[in-house]
Structure formats: structure tokens, C-alpha cells
VOBA-1610 file (N, C-alpha, C; in pm, whole numbers, padded with zeros to 5 digits, always signed):
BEGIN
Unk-14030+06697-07854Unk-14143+06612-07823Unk-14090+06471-07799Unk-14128+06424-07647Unk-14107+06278-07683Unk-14158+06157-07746Unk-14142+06034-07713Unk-14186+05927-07809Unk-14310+05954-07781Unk-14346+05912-07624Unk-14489+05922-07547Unk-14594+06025-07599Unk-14563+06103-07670Unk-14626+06244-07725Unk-14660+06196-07861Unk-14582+06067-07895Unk-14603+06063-08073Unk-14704+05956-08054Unk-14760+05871-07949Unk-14832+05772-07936Unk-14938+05793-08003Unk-15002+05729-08102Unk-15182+05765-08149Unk-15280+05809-08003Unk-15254+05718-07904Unk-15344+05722-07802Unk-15351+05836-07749Unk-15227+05933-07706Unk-15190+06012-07650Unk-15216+06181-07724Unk-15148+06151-07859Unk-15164+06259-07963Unk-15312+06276-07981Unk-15351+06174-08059Unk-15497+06206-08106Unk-15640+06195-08022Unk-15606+06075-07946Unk-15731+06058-07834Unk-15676+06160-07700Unk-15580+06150-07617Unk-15586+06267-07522Unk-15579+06373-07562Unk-15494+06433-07659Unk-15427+06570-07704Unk-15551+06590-07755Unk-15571+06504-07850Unk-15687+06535-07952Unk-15850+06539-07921Unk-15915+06458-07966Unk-16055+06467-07905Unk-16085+06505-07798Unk-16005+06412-07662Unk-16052+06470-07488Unk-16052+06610-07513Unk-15878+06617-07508Unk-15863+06772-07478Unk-15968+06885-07548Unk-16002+06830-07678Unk-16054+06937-07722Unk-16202+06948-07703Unk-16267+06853-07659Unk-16403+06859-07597Unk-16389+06903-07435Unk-16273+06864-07360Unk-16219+06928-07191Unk-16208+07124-07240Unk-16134+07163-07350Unk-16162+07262-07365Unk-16306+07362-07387Unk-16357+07298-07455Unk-16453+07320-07525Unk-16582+07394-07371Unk-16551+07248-07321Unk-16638+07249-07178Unk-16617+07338-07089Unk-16475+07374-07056Unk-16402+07472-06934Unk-16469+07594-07003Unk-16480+07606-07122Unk-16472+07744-07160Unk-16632+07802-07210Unk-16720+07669-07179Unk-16879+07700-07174Unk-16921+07687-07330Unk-16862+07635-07448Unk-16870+07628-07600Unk-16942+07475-07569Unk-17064+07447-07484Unk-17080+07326-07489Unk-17133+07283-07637Unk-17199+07382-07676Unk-17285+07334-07777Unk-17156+07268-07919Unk-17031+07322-07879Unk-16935+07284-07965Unk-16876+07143-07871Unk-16897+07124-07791Unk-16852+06994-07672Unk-16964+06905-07740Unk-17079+06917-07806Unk-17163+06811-07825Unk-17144+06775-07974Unk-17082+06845-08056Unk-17085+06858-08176Unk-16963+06751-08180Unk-16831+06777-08081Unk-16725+06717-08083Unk-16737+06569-08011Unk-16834+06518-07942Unk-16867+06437-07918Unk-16946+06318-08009Unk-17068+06356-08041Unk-17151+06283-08140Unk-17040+06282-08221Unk-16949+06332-08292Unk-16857+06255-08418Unk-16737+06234-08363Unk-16681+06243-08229Unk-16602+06163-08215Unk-16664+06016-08196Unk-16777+06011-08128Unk-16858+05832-08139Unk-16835+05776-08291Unk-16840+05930-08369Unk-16812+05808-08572Unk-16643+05817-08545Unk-16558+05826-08497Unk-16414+05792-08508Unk-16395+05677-08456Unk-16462+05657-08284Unk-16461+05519-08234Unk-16510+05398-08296Unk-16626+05481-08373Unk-16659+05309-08427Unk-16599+05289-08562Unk-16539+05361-08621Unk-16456+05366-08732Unk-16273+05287-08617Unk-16270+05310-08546Unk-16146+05254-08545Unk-16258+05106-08502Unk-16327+05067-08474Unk-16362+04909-08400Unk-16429+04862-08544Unk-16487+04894-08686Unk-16506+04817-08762Unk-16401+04720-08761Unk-16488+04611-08827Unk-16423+04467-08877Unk-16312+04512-08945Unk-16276+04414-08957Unk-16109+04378-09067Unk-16190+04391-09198Unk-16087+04478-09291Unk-16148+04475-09404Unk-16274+04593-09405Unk-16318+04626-09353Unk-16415+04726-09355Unk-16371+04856-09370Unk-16399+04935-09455Unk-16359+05060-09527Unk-16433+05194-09474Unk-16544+05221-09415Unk-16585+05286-09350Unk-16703+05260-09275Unk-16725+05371-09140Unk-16808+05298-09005Unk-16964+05322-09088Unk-17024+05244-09045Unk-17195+05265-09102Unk-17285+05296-08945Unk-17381+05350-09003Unk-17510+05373-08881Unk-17498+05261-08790Unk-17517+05178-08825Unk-17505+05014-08742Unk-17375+05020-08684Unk-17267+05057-08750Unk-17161+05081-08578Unk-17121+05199-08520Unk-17207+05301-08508Unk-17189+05408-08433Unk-17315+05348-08308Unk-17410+05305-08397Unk-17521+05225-08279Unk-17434+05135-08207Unk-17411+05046-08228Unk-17380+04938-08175Unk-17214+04995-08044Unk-17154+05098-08162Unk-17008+05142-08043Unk-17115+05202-07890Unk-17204+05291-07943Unk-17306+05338-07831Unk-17345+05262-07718Unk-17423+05167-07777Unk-17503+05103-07682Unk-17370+04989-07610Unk-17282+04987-07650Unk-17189+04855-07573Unk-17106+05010-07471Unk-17057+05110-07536Unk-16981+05239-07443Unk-17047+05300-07345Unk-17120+05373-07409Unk-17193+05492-07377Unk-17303+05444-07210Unk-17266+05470-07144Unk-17282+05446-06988Unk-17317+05564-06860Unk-17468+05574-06827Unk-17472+05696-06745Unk-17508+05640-06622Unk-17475+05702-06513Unk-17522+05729-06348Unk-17694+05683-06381Unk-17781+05633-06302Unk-17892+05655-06298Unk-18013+05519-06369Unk-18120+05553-06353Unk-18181+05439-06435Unk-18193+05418-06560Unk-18234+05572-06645Unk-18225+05563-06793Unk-18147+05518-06842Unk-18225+05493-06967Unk-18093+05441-07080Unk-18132+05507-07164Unk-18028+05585-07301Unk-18060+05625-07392Unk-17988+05530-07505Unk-18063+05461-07579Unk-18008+05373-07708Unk-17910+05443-07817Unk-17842+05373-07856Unk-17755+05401-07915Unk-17822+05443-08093Unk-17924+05441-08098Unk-18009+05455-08233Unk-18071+05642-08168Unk-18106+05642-08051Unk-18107+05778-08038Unk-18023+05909-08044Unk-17877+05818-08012Unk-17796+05921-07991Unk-17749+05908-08131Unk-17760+05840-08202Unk-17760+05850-08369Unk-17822+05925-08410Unk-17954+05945-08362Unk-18065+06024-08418Unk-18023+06185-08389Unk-17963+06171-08255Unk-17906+06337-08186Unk-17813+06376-08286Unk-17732+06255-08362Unk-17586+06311-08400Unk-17644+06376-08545Unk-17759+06316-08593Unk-17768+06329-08747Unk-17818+06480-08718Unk-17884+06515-08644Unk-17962+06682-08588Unk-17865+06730-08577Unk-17777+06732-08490Unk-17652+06809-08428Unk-17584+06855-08601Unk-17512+06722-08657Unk-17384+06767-08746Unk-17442+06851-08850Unk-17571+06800-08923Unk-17655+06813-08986Unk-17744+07009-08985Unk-17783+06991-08919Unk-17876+07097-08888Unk-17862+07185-08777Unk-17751+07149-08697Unk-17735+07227-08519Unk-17860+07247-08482Unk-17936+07148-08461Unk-18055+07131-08385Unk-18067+06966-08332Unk-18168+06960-08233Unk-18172+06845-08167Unk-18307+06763-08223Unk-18335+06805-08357Unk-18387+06697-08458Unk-18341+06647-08612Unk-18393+06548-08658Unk-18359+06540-08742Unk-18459+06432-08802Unk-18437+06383-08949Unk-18470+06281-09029Unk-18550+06131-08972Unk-18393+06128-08919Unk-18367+05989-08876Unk-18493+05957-08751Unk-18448+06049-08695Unk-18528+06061-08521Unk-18683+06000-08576Unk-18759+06097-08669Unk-18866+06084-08745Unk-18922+05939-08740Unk-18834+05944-08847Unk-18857+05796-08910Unk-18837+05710-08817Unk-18769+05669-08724Unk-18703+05586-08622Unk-18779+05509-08485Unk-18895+05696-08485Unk-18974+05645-08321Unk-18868+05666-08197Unk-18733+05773-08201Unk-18676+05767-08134Unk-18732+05897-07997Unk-18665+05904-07924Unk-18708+06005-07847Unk-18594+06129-07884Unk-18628+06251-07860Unk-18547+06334-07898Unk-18455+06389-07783Unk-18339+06404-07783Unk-18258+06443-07647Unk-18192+06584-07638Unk-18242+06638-07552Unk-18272+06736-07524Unk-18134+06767-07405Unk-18052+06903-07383Unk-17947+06885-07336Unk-17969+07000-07201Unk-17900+06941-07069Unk-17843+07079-06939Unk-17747+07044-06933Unk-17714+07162-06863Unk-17555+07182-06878Unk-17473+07067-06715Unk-17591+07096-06637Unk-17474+06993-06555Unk-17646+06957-06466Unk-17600+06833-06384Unk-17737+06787-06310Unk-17741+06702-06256Unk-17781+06665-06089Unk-17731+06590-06034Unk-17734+06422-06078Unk-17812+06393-06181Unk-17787+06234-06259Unk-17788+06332-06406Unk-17750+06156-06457Unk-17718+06227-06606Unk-17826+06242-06705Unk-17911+06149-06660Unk-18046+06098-06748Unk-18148+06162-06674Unk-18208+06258-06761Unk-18377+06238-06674Unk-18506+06228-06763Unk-18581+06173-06756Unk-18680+06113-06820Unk-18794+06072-06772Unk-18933+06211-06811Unk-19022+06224-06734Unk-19147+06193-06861Unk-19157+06065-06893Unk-19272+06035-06994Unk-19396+06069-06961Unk-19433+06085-06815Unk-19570+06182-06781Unk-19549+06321-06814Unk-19451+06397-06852Unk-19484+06552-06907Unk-19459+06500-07061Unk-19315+06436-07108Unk-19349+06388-07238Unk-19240+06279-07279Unk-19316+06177-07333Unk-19307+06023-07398Unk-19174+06030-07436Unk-19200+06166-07597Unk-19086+06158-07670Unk-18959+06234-07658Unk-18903+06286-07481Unk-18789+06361-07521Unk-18742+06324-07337Unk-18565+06306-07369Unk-18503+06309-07243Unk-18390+06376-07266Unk-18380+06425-07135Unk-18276+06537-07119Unk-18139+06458-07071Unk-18032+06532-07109Unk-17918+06432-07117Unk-17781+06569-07045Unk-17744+06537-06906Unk-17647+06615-06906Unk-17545+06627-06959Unk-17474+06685-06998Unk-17373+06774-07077Unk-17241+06724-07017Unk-17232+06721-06891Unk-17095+06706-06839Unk-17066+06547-06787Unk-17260+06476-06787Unk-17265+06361-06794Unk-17207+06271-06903Unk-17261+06319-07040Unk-17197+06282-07149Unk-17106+06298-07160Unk-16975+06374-07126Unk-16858+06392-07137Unk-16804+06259-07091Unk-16830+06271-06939Unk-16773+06192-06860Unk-16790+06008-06922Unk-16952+06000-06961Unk-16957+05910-07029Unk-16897+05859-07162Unk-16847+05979-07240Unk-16813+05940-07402Unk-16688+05929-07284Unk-16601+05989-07241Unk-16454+05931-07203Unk-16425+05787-07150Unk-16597+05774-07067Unk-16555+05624-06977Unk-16550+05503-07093Unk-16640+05543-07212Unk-16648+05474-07312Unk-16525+05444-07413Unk-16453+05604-07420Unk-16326+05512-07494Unk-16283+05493-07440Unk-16184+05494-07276Unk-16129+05402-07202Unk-16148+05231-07246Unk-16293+05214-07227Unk-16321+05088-07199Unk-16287+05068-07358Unk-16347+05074-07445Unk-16321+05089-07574Unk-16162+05017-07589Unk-16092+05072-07569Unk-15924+05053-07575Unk-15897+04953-07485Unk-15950+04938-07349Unk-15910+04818-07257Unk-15939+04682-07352Unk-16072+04670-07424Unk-16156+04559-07481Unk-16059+04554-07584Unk-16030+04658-07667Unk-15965+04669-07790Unk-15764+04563-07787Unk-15728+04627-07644Unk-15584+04558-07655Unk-15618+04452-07539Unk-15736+04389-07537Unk-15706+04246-07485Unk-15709+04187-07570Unk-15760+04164-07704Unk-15758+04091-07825Unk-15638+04141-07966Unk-15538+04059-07948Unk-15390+04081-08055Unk-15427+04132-08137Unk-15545+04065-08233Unk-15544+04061-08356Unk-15634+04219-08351Unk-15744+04232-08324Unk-15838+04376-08297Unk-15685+04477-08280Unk-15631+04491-08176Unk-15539+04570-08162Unk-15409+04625-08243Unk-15394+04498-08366Unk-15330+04559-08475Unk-15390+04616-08548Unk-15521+04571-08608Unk-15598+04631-08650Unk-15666+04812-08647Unk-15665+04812-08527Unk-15690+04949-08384Unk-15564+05027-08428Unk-15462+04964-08409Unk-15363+05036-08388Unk-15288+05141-08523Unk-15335+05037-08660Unk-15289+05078-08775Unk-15403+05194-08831Unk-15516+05205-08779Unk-15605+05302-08775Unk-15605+05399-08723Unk-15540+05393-08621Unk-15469+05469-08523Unk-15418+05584-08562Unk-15298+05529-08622Unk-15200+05600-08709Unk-15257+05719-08833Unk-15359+05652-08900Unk-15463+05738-09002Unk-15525+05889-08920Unk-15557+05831-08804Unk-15604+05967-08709Unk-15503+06101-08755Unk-15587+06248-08745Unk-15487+06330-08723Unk-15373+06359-08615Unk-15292+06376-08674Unk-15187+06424-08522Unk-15128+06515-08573Unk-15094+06563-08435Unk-15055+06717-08428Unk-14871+06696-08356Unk-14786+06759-08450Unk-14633+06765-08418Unk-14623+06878-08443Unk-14529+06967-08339Unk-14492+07111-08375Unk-14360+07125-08452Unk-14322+07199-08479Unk-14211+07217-08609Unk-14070+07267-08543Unk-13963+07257-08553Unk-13870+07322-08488Unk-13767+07395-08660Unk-13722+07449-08645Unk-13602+07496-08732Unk-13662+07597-08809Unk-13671+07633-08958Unk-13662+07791-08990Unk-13775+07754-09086Unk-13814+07878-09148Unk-13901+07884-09248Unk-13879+07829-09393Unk-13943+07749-09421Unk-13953+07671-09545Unk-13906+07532-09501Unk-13877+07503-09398Unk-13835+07334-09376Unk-13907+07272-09324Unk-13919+07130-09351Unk-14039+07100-09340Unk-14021+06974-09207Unk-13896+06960-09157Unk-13854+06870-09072Unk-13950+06868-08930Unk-14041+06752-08891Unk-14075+06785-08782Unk-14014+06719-08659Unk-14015+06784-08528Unk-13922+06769-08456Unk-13916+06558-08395
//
């Protein structure tokens, strides 16, 4: 394996999350592509908390949302909704929950692919928009891109980023015999 392979960015965000939501998708497991999505949004905003901050809260999975999270089209879905999706999803594998309730949010409702990403027809009903599948992909990726561009224009954020980084899982394969623990 080379260095380029040991990078956080590379290991855990391409190898890791993309790939495994790009898999997920090729192979039609969307409903596992959405699952891997809504909590990869709690990893992003867990690497962008403040200095000193020990773990991400509701308030920055919202807030990573609504500054990332970017679709084709006129809608917008707030970043307090797709909070509301994530607490249904991890929670219950359904597209309600608690939060949604209490919140006044609209509930988002998923197709699998569609020519915009957002559609949102408050004359059949107020409280629910449909959110494509391959839209969101494309969107959670354009989001950590940008995420990381914003992240290493500022030194200090980017050490910060970077030493968090490192905490992420990564994946190294093993070379030599059974019982050693040397990785390559």
C-alpha cells in the first residue's frame, strides 16, 4: 500500500464512506445508501466542530446540512429536516420519527432516481417531499468536497480536521503469516 492509500482523505472518506455508499447504490441496497449517508452527515460535522468540542450535537449536523447539502432545482430541504429523516432512518428504518413531530418538519420521502432532485407538491401535501436517492448521493459528495476545500483554506480548522481525521476508521490490509500483527 502506498503513502497516498494511508491518507485519512483517501482511506476513510474515498475508500471509506463514498465507496461504500457508491457500492451500496450500484448494487440497488439504497435503503442501506441512505442509512450510510444521514450518519455519514454526523461524521462531517463531527470532524467541523469547534476546537475543544468533544462531540457533534443536533445543531451541527443542522448547520453542516444547510451550509453542504445542495440540490439541482428550486427546493430546499433544511438541514433540521434531514435531521428529522436521520433520527427515523438510524432509529426506526422508517421515514418518521420524534423529532420530525415535534419540529413541524416535513417528512422526506425517497425515489430512486428523477429528473431534479427535489420535488415538492404542497397542493397534494404540505407535509412531505420527495428527495432523489442518487440526487442525495451526488449532493452528500458535493458537500464533503466543499466541506474539505473550506476546511484546508483555514491553517488552524485544518489541523484541527486533520487530527480528527486520523480518529476515523481505516482500513490497512495485512501482509506476512498468521499471528503477526505487522501491517503492511
Amino acid at each position: 500500500m502506498n503513502s497516498f492509500e494511508r491518507d485519512p482523505l483517501i482511506n476513510c472518506i474515498e475508500n471509506g464512506i463514498k465507496n461504500d455508499i457508491r457500492i451500496c447504490q450500484q448494487s440497488g441496497a439504497l435503503r442501506g445508501a441512505l442509512v450510510l449517508i444521514l450518519t455519514g452527515i454526523d461524521y462531517m460535522a463531527g470532524l467541523n466542530m469547534p476546537n475543544g468540542q468533544e462531540k457533534a450535537t443536533r445543531r451541527d449536523y443542522i448547520e453542516w446540512c444547510d451550509r453542504y447539502i445542495r440540490f439541482n432545482g428550486d427546493h430546499l430541504i433544511t438541514g433540521t429536516e434531514f435531521y428529522a429523516a436521520r433520527c427515523g432512518m438510524v432509529h426506526s428504518y422508517t421515514s418518521e420519527s420524534d423529532f420530525l413531530a415535534r419540529n413541524g418538519c416535513r417528512q422526506i420521502g425517497y425515489m430512486d432516481k428523477n429528473e431534479t432532485d427535489v420535488v415538492y407538491k404542497p397542493q397534494i401535501n404540505e407535509n412531505l417531499v420527495m428527495l432523489s436517492i442518487d440526487g442525495f448521493i451526488r449532493a452528500f459528495f458535493s458537500g464533503i468536497d466543499n466541506f474539505f476545500i473550506s476546511v484546508f483554506s483555514d491553517g488552524e480548522k485544518a489541523r484541527i480536521v486533520e487530527e480528527r481525521l486520523e480518529k476515523l476508521v481505516h482500513i490497512f490490509p495485512f501482509q506476512g503469516t498468521e499471528g503477526e500483527l505487522e501491517a503492511d
